[in-house]
N, C-alpha and C positions, 0 to 999 in steps of 0.2 A: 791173102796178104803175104807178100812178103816178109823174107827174116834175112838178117844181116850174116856174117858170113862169122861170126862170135857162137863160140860151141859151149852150150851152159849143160853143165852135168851135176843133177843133183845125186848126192852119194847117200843111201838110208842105213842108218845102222843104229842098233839096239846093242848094247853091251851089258855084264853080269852086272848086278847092284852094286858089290863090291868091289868094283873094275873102273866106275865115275871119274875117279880123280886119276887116276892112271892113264885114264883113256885119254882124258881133257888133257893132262899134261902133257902127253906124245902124240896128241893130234896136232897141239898146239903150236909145239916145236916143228913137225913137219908143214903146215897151215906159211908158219914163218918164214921159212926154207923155198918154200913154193911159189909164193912171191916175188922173189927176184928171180926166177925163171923169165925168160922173156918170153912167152910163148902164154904166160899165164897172167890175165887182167886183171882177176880176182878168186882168193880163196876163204872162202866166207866158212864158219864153223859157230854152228848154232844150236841149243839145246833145247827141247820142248821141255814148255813150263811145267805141265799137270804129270809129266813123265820123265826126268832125270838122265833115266838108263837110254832113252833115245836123243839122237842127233843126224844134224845133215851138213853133210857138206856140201857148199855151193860152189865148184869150181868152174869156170869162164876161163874159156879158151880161146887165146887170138887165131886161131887157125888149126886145121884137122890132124897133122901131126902131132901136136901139143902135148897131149895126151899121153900117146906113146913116149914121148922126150920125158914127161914129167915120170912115168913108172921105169925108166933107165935110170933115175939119180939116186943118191943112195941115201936122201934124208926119204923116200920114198920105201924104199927095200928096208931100210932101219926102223918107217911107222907101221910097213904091215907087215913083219916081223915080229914088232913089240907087241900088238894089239891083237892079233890073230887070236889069243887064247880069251880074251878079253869079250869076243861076242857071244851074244847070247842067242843069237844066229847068224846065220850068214848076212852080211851088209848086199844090200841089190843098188843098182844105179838105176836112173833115167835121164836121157839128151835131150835134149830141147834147144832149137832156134833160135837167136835173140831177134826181140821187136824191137822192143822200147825200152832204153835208150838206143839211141843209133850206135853203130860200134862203134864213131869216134866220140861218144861220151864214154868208154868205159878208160 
């Protein structure tokens, strides 16, 4: 099967118990920020139910440089500055192909 030419990178990260609302507000704010990048279709920020201290970001990329563009801005350098101290381990990523929707549904 084919995948569309849309770069989906999910972002995993655990932060300190007492880091939640911290995190959520400067993800938030950066989440916002990253949106009207053009380069970027969506940035989705989600927190597991049964686990609080874990979240993922879903970011969707119109194209392979994207990525790079989005970690030169500086609401970008301003989240993972803020948050850096905040995990309770390292955040890991995975890239994945988009299927379905076609990229021009996104």
């Amino acid at each position: 099967m084919q995948h569309g030419s849309l770069l989906v990178v999910h972002v995993h990260v655990q932060v300190k118990p007492e880091c939640v609302a911290a995190f959520q507000a400067a993800t938030l704010a950066n989440a916002r920020a990253s949106v009207e990048e053009p380069g970027i279709a969506r940035f989705d920020v989600v927190q597991q139910l049964d686990d609080p201290t874990r979240f993922v970001l879903v970011e969707v990329y119109r194209h392979a440089e994207a990525p790079a563009r989005h970690k030169e801005t500086a609401h970008y350098a301003t989240w993972r500055d803020t948050v850096a101290s905040m995990m309770a381990v390292p955040r890991t990523s995975v890239k994945y192909g988009n299927v379905f929707p076609e990229d021009t549904g996104w």
